[in-house]
N, CA, C and O atoms as a CHARMM CRD file, in Angstrom:
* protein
*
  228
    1    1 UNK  N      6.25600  26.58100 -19.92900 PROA 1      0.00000
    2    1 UNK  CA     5.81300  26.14100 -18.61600 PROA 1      0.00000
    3    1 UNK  C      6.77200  25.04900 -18.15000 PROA 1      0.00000
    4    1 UNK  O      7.17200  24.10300 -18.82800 PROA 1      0.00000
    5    2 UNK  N      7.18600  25.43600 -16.42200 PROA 2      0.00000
    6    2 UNK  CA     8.17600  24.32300 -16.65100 PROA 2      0.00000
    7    2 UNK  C      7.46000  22.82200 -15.68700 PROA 2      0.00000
    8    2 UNK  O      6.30500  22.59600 -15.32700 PROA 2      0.00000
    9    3 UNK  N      8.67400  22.06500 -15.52400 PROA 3      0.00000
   10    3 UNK  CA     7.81000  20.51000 -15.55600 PROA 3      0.00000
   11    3 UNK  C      6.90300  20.88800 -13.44600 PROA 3      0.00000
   12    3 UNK  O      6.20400  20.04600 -12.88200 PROA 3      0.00000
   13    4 UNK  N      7.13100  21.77900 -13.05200 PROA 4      0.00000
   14    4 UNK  CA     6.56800  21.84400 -11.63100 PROA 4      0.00000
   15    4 UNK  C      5.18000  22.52100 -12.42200 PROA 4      0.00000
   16    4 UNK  O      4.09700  22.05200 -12.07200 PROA 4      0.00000
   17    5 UNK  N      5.17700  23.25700 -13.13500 PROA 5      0.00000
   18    5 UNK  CA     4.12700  24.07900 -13.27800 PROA 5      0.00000
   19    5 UNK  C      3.14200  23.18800 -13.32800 PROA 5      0.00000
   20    5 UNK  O      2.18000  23.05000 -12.57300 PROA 5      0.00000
   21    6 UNK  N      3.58600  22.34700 -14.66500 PROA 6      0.00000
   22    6 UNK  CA     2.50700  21.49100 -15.45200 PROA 6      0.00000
   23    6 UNK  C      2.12800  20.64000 -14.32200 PROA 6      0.00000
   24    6 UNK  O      0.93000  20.56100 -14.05100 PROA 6      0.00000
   25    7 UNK  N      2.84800  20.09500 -13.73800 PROA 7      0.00000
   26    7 UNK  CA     2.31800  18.80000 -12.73800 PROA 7      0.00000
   27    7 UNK  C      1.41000  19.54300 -11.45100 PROA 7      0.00000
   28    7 UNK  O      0.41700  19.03700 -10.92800 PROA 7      0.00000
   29    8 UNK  N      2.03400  20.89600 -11.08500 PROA 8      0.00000
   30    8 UNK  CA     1.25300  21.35400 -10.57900 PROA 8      0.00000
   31    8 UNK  C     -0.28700  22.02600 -11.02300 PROA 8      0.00000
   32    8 UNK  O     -1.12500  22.54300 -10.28500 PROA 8      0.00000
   33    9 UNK  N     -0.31200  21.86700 -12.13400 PROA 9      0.00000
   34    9 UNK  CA    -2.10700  22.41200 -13.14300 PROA 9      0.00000
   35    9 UNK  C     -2.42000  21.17500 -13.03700 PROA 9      0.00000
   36    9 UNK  O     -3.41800  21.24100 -12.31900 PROA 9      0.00000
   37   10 UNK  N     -2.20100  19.77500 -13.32800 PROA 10     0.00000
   38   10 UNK  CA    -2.48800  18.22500 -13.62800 PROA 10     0.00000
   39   10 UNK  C     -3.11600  17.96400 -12.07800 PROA 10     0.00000
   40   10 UNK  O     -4.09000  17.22400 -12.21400 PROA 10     0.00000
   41   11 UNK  N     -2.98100  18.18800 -11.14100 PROA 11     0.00000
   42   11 UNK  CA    -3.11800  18.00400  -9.84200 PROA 11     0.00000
   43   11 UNK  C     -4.34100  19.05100  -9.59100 PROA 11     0.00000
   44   11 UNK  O     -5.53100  18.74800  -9.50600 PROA 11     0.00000
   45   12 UNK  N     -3.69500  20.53300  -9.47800 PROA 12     0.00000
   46   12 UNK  CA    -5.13200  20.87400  -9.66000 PROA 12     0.00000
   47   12 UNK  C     -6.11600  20.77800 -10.19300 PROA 12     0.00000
   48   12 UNK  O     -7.03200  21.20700  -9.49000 PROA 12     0.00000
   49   13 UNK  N     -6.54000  20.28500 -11.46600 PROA 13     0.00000
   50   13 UNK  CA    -7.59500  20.37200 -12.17000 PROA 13     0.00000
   51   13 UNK  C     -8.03500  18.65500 -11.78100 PROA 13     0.00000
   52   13 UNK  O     -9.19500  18.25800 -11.89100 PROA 13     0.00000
   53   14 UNK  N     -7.19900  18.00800 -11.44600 PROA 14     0.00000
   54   14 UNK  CA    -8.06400  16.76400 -10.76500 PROA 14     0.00000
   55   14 UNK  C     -8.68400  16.63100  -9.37100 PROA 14     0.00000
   56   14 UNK  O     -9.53800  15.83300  -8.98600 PROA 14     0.00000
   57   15 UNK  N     -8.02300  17.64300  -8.68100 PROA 15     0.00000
   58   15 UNK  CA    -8.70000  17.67900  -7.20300 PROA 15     0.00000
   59   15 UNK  C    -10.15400  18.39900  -7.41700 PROA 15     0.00000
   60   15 UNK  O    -11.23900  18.05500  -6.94900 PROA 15     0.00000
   61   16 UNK  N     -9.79400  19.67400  -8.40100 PROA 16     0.00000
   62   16 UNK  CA   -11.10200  20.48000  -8.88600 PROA 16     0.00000
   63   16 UNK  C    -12.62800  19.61600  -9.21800 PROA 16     0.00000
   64   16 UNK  O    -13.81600  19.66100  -8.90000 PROA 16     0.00000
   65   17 UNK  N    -11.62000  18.76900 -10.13600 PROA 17     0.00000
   66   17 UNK  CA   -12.32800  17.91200 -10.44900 PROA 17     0.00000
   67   17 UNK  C    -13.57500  16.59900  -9.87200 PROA 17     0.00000
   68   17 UNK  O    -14.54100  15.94900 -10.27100 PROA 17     0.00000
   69   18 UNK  N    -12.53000  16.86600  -8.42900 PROA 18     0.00000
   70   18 UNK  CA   -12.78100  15.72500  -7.48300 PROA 18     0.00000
   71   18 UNK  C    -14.09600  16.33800  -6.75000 PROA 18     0.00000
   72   18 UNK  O    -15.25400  15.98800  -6.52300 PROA 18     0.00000
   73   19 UNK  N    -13.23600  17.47000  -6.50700 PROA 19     0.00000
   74   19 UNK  CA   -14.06300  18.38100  -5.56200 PROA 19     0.00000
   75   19 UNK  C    -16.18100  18.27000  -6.18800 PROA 19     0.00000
   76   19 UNK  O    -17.26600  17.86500  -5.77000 PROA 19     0.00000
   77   20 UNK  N    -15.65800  18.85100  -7.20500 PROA 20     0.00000
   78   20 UNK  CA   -17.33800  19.08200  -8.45500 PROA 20     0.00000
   79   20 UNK  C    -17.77200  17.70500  -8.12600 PROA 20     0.00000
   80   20 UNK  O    -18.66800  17.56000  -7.29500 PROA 20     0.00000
   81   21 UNK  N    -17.14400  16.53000  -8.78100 PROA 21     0.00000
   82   21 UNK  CA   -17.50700  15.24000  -8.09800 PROA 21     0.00000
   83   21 UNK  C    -18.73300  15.10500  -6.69100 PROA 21     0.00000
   84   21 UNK  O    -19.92400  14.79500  -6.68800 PROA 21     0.00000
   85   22 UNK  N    -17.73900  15.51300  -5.54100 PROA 22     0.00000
   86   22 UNK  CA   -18.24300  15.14000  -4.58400 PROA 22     0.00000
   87   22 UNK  C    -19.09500  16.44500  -3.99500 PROA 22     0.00000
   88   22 UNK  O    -19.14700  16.80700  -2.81900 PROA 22     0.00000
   89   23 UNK  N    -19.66800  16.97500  -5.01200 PROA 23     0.00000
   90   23 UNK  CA   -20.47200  18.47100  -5.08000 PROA 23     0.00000
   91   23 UNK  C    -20.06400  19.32300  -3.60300 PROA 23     0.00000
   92   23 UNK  O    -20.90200  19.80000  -2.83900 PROA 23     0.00000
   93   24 UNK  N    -18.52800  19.38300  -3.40900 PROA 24     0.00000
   94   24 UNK  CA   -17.97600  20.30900  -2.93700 PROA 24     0.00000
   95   24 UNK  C    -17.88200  21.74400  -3.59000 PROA 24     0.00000
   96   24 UNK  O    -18.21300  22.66900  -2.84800 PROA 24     0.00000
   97   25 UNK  N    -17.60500  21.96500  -4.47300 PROA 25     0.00000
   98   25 UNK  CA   -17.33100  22.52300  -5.51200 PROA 25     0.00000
   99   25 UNK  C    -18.58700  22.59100  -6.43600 PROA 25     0.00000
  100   25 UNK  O    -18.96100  21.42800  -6.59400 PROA 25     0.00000
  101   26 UNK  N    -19.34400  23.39300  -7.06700 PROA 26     0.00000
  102   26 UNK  CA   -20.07100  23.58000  -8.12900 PROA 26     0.00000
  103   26 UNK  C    -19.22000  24.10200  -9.36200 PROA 26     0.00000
  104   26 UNK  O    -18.26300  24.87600  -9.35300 PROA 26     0.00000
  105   27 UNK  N    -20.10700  23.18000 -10.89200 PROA 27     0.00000
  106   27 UNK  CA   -19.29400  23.80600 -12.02800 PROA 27     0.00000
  107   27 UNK  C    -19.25500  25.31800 -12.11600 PROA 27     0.00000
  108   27 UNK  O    -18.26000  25.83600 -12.62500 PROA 27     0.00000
  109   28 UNK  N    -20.18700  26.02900 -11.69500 PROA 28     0.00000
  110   28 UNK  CA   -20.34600  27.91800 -11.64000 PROA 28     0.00000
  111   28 UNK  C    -19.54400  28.32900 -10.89300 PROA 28     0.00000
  112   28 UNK  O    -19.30300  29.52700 -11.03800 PROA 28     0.00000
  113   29 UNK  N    -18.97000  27.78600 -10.07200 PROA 29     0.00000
  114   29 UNK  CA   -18.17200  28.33600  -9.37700 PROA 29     0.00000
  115   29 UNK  C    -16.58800  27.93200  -9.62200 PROA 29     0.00000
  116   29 UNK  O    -15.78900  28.79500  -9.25700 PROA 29     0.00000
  117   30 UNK  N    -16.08800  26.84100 -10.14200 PROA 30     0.00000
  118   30 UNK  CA   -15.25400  26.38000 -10.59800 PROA 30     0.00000
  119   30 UNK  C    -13.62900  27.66600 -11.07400 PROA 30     0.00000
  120   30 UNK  O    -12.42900  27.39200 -11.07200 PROA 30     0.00000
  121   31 UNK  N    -14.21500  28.77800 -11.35900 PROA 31     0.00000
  122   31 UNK  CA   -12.74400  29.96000 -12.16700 PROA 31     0.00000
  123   31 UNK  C    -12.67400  30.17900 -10.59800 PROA 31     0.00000
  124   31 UNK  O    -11.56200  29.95700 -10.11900 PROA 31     0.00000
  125   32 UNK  N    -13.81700  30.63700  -9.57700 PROA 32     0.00000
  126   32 UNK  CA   -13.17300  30.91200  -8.45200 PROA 32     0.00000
  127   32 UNK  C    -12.19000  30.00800  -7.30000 PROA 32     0.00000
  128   32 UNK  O    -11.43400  30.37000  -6.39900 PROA 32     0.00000
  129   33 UNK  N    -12.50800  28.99500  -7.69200 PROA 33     0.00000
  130   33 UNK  CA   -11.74700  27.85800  -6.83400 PROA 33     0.00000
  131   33 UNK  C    -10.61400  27.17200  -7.81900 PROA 33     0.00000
  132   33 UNK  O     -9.71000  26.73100  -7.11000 PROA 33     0.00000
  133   34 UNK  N    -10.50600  27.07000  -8.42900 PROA 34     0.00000
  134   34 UNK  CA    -9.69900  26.44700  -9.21900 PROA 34     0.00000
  135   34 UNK  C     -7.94300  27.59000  -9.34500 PROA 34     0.00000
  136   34 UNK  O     -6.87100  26.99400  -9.45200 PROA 34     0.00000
  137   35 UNK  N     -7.97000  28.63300  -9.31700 PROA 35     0.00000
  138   35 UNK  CA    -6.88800  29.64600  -9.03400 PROA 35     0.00000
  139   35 UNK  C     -6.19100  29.04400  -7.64000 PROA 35     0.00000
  140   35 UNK  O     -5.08200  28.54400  -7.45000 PROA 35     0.00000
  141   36 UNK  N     -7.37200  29.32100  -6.70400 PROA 36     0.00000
  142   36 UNK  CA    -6.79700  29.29600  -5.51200 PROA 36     0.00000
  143   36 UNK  C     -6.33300  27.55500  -5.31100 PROA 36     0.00000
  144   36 UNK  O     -5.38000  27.33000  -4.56500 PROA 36     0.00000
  145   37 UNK  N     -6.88400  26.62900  -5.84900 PROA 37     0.00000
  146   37 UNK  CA    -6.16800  24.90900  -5.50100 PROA 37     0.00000
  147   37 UNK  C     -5.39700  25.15300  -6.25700 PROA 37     0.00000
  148   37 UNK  O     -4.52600  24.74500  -5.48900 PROA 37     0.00000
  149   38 UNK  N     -4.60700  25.58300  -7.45900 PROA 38     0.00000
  150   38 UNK  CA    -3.47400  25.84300  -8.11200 PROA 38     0.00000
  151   38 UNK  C     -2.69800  26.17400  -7.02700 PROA 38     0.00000
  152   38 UNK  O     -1.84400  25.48700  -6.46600 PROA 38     0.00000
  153   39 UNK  N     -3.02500  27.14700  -6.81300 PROA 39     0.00000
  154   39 UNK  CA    -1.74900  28.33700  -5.85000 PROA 39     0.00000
  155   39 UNK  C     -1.01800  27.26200  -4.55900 PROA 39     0.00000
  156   39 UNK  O      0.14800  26.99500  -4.26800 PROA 39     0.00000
  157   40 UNK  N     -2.39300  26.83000  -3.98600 PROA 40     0.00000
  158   40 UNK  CA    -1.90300  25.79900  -3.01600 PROA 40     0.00000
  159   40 UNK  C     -1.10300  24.67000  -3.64800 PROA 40     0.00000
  160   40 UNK  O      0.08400  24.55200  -3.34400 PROA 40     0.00000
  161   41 UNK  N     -1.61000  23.92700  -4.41000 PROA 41     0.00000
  162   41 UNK  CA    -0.54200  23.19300  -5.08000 PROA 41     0.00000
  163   41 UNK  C      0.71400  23.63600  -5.35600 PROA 41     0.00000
  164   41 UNK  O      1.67100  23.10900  -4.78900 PROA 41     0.00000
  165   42 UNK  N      0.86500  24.53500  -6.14800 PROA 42     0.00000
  166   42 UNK  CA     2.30800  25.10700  -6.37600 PROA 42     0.00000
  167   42 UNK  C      3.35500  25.11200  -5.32200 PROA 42     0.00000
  168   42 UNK  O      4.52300  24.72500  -5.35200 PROA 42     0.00000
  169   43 UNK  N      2.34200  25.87400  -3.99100 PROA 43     0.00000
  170   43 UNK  CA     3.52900  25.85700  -3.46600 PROA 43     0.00000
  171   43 UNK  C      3.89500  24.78200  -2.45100 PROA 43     0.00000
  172   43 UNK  O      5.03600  24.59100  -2.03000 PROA 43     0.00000
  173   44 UNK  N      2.88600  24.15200  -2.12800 PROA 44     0.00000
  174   44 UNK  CA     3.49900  22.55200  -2.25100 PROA 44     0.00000
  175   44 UNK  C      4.59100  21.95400  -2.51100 PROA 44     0.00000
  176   44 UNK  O      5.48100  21.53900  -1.76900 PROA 44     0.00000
  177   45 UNK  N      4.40500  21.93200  -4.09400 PROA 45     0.00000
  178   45 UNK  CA     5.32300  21.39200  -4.39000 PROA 45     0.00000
  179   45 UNK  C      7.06500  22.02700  -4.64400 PROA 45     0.00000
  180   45 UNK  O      8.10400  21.39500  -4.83300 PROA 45     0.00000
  181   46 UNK  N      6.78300  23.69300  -4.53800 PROA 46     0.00000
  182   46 UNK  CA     7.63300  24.39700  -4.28600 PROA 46     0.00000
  183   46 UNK  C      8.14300  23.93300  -2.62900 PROA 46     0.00000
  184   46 UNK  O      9.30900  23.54900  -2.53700 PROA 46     0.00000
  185   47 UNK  N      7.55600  23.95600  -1.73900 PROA 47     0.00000
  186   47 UNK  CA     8.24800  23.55800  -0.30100 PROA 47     0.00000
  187   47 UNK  C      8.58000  22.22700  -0.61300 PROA 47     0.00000
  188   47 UNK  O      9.64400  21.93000  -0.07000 PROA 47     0.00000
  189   48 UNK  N      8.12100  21.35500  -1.23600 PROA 48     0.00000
  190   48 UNK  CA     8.96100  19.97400  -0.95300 PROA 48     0.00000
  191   48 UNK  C      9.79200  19.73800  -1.77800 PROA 48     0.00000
  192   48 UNK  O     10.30900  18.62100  -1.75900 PROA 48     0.00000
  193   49 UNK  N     10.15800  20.61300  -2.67800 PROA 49     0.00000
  194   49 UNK  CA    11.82100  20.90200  -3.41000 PROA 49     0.00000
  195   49 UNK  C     12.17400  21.57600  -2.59100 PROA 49     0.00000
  196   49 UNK  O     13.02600  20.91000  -2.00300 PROA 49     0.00000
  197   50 UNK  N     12.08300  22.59000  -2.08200 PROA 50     0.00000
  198   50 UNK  CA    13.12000  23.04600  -1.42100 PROA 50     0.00000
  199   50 UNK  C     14.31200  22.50600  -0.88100 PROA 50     0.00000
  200   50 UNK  O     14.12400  21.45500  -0.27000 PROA 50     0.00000
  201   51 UNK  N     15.50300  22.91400  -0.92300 PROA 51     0.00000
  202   51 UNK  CA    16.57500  22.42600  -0.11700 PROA 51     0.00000
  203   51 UNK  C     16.48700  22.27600   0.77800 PROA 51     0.00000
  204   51 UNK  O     15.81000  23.17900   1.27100 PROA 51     0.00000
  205   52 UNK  N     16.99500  21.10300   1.95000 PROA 52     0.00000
  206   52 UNK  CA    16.98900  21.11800   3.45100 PROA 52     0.00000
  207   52 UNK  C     17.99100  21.93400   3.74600 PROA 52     0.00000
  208   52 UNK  O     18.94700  22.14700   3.00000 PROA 52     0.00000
  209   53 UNK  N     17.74400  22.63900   5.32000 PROA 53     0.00000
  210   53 UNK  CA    18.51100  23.65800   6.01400 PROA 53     0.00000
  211   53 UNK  C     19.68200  22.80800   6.73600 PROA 53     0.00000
  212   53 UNK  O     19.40600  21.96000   7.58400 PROA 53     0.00000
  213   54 UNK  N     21.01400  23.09600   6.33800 PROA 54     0.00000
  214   54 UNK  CA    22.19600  22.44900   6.88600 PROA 54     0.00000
  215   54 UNK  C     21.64100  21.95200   8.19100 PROA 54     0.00000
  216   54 UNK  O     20.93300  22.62400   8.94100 PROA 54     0.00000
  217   55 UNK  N     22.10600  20.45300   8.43500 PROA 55     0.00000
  218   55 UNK  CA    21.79900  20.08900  10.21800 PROA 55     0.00000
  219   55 UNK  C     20.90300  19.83700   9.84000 PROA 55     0.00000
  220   55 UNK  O     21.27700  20.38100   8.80100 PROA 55     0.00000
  221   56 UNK  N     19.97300  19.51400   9.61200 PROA 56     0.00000
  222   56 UNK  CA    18.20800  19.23600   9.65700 PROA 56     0.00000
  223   56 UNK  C     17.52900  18.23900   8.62300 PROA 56     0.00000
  224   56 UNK  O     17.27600  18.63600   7.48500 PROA 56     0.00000
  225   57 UNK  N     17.23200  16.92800   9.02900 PROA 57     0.00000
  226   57 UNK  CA    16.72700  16.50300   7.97900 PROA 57     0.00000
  227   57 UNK  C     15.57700  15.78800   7.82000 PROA 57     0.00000
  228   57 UNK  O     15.21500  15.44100   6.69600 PROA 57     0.00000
């Protein structure tokens, strides 16, 4: 797993976390939501690596 992955699971499972917290989120429901705040995370942090487009910053 590389170091985006991991930081990106560390992030999700604390927002998840947050979420259950503030009984947004229920623990029963938790495998269904927890995929999808991954995914969003990822690519997150995939767009803010991204390279900037020549000219544009």
């Amino acid at each position: 797993m590389d170091k985006d992955s991991k930081e990106a699971l560390q992030i999700a499972k604390e927002l998840t976390a947050k979420f259950i917290e503030t009984r947004t989120v229920s623990p029963g429901n938790f495998a269904e939501v927890f995929p999808a705040v991954y995914r969003v995370v990822c690519e997150a942090i995939r767009q803010g690596n991204a390279p900037k487009e020549a000219g544009r910053d």
